[in-house]
C-alpha positions in Angstrom: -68.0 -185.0 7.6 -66.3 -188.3 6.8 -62.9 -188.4 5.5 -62.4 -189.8 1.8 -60.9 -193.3 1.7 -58.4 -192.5 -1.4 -56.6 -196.0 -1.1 -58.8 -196.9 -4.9 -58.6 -193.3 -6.3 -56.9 -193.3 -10.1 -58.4 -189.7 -11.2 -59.3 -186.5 -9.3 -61.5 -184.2 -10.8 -60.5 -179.9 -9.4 -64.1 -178.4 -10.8 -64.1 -174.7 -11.1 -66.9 -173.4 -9.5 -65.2 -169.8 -9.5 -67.8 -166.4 -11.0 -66.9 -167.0 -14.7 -67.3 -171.0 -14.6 -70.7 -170.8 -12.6 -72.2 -168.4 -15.0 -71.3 -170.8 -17.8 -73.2 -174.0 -15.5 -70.5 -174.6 -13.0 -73.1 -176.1 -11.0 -74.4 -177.9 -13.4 -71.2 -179.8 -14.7 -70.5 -180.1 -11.2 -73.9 -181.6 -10.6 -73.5 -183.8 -14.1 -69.8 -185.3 -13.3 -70.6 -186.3 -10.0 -74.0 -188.2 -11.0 -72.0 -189.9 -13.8 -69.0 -191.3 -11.4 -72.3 -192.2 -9.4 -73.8 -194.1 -12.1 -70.9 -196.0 -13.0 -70.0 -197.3 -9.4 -67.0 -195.5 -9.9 -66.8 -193.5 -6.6 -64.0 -194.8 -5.2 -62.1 -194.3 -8.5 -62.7 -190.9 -8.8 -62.8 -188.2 -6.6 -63.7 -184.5 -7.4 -63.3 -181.4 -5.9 -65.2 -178.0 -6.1 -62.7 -175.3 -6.3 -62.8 -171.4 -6.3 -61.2 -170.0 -9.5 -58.4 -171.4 -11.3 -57.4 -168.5 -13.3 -58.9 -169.5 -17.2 -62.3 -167.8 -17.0 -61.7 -167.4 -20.7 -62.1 -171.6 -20.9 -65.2 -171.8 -18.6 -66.1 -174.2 -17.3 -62.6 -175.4 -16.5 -62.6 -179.2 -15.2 -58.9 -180.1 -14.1 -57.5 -183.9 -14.1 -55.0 -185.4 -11.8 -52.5 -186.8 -11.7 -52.5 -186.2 -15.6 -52.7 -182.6 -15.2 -54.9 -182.1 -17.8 -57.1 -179.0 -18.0 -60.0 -179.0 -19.4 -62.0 -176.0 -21.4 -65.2 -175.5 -22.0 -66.9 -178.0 -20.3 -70.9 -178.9 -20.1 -73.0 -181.3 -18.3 -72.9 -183.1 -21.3 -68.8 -183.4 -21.7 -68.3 -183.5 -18.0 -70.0 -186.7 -18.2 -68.0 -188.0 -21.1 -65.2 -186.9 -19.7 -65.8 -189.5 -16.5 -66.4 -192.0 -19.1 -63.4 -191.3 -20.9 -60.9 -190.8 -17.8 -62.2 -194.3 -16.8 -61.5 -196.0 -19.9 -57.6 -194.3 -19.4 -58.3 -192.1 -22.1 -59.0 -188.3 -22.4 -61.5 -185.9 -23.7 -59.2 -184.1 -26.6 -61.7 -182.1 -28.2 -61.8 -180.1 -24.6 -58.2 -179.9 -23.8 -56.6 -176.7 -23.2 -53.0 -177.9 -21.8 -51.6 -181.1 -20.3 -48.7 -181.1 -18.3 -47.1 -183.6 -20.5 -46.2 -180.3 -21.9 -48.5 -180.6 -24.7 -51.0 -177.4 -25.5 -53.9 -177.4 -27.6 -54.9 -173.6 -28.6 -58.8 -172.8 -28.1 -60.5 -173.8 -31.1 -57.2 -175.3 -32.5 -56.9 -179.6 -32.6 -53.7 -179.2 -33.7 -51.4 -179.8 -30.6 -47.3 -178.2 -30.4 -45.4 -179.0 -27.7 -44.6 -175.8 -25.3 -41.0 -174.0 -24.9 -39.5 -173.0 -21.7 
C-alpha cells in the first residue's frame, strides 16, 4: 500500500462506516464521496478515511471534516457528494451539521444554531 502524499491536502473526510451508519448506506456515501473528489480531480485535496464508529448512531451516516471539525449528520450519497463540492468551494454543508468545533451546535432538525457552554 502506498503512503498518501498529504503535502496538497486542505480537507479530510473520517466516514463512519461503524453498524448504525452502514445500515443507513455507509457504504454507499463512502462509495459516493470518494467518486465525487474523483470526478473533480480533487484527490490530492481531499483525503478521506473509513472509520469504525464515532459514537452518533443517532446522526447516521456521520461524515466528519478536518481540520474544521465539523460533523456531519445524516448523510446520503447524494449530500456526501455535495458536501465535497461545498468543502472545496471553502464552504459547508449547514443543512447537515450537527456540531462544529468552532463551538457552534446545530440541534437535529433545528437550523437555528446557539453557541455551546462549558
Amino acid at each position: 500500500m502506498a503512503t498518501w502524499n498529504l503535502e496538497e491536502t486542505s480537507c479530510h473526510l473520517l466516514i463512519c462506516n461503524g453498524g448504525s451508519c452502514m445500515k443507513r448506506l455507509g457504504e454507499e456515501v463512502t462509495q459516493a464521496i470518494r467518486e465525487e473528489i474523483s470526478a473533480l480531480n480533487a484527490d490530492r485535496l481531499i483525503h478521506t478515511t473509513r472509520t469504525r464508529c464515532n459514537g452518533r448512531c443517532a446522526d447516521a451516516c456521520v461524515v466528519i471534516a478536518y481540520p474544521e471539525g465539523v460533523w456531519y449528520r445524516d448523510i446520503t450519497p447524494d449530500s456526501g457528494r455535495e458536501l465535497v463540492r461545498r468543502h472545496l468551494a471553502g464552504e459547508r454543508l449547514e443543512s447537515h451539521i450537527s456540531y462544529s468545533f468552532d463551538r457552534t451546535f446545530i440541534a437535529a432538525g433545528s437550523s437555528a444554531e446557539g453557541t455551546l457552554k462549558g
